[in-house]
DSSP file (Angstrom, degrees, kcal/mol; ACC not computed):
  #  RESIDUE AA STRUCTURE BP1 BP2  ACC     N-H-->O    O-->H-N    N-H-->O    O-->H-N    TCO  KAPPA ALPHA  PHI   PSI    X-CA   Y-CA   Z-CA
    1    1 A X              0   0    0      0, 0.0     2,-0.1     0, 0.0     3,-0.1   0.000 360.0 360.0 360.0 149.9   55.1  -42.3  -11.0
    2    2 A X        -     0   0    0      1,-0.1    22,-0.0     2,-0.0     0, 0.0  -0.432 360.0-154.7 -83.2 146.5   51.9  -40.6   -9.9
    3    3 A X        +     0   0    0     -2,-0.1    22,-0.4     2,-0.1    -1,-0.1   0.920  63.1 117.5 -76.0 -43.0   48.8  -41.0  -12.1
    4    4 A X        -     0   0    0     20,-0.1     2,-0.3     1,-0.1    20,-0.2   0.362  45.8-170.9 -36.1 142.8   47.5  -37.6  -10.6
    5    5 A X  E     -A   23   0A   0     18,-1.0     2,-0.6     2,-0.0    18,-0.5  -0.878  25.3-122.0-132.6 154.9   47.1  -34.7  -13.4
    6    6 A X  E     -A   22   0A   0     -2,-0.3    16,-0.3    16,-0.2     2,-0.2  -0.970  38.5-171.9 -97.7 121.4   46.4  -30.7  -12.5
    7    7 A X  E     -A   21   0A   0     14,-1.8    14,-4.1    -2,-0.6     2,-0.3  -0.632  17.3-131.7-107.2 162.3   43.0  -29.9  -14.4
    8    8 A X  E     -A   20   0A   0     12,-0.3    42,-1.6    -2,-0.2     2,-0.4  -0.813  13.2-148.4-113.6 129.9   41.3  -26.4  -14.9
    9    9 A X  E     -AB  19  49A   0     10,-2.8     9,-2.0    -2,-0.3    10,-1.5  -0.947  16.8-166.3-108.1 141.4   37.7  -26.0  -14.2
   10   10 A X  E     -AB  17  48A   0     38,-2.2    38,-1.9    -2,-0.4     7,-0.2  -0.969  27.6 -96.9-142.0 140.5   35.8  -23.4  -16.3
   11   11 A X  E  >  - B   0  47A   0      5,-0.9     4,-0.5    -2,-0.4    36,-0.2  -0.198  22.2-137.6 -37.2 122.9   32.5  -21.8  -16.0
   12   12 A X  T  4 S+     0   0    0     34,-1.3    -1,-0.1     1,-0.2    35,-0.1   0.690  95.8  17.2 -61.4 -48.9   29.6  -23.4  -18.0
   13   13 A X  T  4 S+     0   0    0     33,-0.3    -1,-0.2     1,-0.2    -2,-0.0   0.438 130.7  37.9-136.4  19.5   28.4  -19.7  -19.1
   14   14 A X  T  4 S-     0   0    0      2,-0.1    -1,-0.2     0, 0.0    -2,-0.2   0.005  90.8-140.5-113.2  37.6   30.5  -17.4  -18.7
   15   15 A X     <  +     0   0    0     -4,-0.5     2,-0.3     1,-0.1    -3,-0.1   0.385  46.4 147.6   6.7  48.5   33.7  -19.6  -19.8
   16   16 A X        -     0   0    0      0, 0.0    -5,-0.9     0, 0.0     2,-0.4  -0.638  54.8-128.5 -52.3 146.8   36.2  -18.2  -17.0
   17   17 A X  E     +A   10   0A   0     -2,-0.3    -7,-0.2    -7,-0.2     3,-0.1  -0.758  45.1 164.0 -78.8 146.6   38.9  -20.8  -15.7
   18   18 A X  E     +     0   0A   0     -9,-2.0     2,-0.3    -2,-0.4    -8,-0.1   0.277  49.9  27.6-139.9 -34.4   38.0  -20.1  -11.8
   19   19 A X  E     -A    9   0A   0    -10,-1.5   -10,-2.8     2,-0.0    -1,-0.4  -0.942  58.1-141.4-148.7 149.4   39.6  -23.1  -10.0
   20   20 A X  E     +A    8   0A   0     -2,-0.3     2,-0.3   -12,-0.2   -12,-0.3  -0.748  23.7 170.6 -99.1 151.4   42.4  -25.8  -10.1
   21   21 A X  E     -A    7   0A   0    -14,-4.1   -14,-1.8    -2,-0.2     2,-0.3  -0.849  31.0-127.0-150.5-166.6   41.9  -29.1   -9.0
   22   22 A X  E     +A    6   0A   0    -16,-0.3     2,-0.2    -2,-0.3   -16,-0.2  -0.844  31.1 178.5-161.8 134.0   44.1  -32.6   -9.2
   23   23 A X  E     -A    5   0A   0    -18,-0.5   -18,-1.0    -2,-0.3     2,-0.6  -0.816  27.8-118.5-146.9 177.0   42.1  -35.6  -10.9
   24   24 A X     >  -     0   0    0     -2,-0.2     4,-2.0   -20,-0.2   -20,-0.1  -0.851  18.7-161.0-141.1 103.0   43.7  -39.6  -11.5
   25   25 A X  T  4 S+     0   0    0     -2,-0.6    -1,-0.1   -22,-0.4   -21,-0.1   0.721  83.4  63.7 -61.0 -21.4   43.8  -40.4  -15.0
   26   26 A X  T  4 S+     0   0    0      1,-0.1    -1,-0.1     3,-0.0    -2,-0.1   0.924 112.3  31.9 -62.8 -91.2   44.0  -43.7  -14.5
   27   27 A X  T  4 S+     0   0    0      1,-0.1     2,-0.3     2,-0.1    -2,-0.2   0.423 115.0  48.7 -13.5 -52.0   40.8  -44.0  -13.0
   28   28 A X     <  +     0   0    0     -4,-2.0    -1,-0.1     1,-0.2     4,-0.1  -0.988  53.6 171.1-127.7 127.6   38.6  -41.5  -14.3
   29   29 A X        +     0   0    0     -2,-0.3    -1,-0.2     2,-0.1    -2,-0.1   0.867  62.9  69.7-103.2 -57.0   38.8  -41.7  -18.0
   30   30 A X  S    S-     0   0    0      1,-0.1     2,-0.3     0, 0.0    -2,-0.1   0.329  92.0-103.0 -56.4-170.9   35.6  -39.1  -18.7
   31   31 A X        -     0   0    0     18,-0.1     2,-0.2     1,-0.0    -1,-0.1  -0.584  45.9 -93.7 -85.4 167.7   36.1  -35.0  -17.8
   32   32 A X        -     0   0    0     -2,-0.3    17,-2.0    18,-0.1     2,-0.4  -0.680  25.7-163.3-100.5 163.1   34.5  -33.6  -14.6
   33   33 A X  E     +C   48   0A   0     15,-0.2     2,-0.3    -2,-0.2    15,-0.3  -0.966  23.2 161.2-129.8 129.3   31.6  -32.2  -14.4
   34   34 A X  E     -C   47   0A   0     13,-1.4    13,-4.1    -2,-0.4     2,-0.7  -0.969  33.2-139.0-154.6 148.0   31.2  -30.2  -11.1
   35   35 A X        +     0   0    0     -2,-0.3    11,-0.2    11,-0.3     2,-0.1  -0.772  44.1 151.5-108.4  94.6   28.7  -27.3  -10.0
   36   36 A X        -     0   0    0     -2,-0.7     9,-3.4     9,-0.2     2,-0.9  -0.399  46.9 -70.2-100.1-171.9   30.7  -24.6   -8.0
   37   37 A X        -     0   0    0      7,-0.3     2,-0.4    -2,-0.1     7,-0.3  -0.692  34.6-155.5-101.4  99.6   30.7  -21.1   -7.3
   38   38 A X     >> -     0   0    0     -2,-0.9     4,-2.4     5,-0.5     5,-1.2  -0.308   9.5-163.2 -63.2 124.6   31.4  -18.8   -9.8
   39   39 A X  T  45S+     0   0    0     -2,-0.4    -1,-0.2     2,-0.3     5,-0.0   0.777  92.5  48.6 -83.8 -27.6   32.8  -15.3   -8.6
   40   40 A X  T  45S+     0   0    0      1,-0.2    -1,-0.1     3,-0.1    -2,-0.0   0.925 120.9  35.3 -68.9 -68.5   31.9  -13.6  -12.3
   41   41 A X  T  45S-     0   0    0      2,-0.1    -2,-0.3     1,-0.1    -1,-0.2   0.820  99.4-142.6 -60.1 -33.1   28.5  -15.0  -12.5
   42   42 A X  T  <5 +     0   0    0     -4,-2.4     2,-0.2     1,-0.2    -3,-0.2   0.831  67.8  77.4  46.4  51.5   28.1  -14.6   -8.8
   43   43 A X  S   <S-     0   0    0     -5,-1.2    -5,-0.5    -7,-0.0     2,-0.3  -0.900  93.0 -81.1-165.7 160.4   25.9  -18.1   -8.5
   44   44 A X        +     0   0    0     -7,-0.3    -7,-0.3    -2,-0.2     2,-0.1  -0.576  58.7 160.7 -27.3 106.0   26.5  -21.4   -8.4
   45   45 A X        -     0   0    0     -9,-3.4     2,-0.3    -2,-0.3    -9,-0.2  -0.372  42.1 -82.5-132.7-150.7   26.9  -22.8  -12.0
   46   46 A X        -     0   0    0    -11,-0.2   -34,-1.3    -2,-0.1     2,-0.3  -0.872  38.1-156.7-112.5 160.1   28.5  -26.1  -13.6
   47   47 A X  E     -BC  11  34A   0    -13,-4.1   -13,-1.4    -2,-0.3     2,-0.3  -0.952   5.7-159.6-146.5 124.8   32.3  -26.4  -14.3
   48   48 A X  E     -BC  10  33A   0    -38,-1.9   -38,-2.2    -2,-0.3   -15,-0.2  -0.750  24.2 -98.4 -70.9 124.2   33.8  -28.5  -16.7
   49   49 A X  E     -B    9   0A   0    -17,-2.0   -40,-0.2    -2,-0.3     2,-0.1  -0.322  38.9-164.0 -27.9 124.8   37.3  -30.0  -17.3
   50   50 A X              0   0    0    -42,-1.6   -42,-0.2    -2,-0.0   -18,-0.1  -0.435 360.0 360.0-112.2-171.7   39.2  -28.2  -19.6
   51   51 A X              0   0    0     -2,-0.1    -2,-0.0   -44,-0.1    -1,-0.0   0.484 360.0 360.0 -97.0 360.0   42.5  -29.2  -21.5
């Protein structure tokens, strides 16, 4: 059975969910950390793992 999870990323400052993304729990134990582009904010910001 596959380790592979669907996670939610959400906006740093303005706490939208904006994107989905497929992570391997086995592997990476921590949350993500990623800087995308938020469409609310209209800029590049950080996005977190959410539960």
């Amino acid at each position: 059975m596959s380790q592979d999870a669907i996670i939610k990323l959400e906006c740093t400052e303005c706490k939208q969910v904006n994107y989905n993304s497929h992570k391997n729990k086995k592997t990476l134990k921590e949350r993500l950390n990623l800087k995308k582009f938020c469409k609310f904010c209209r800029k590049h910001t950080a996005h977190k793992e959410t539960k």
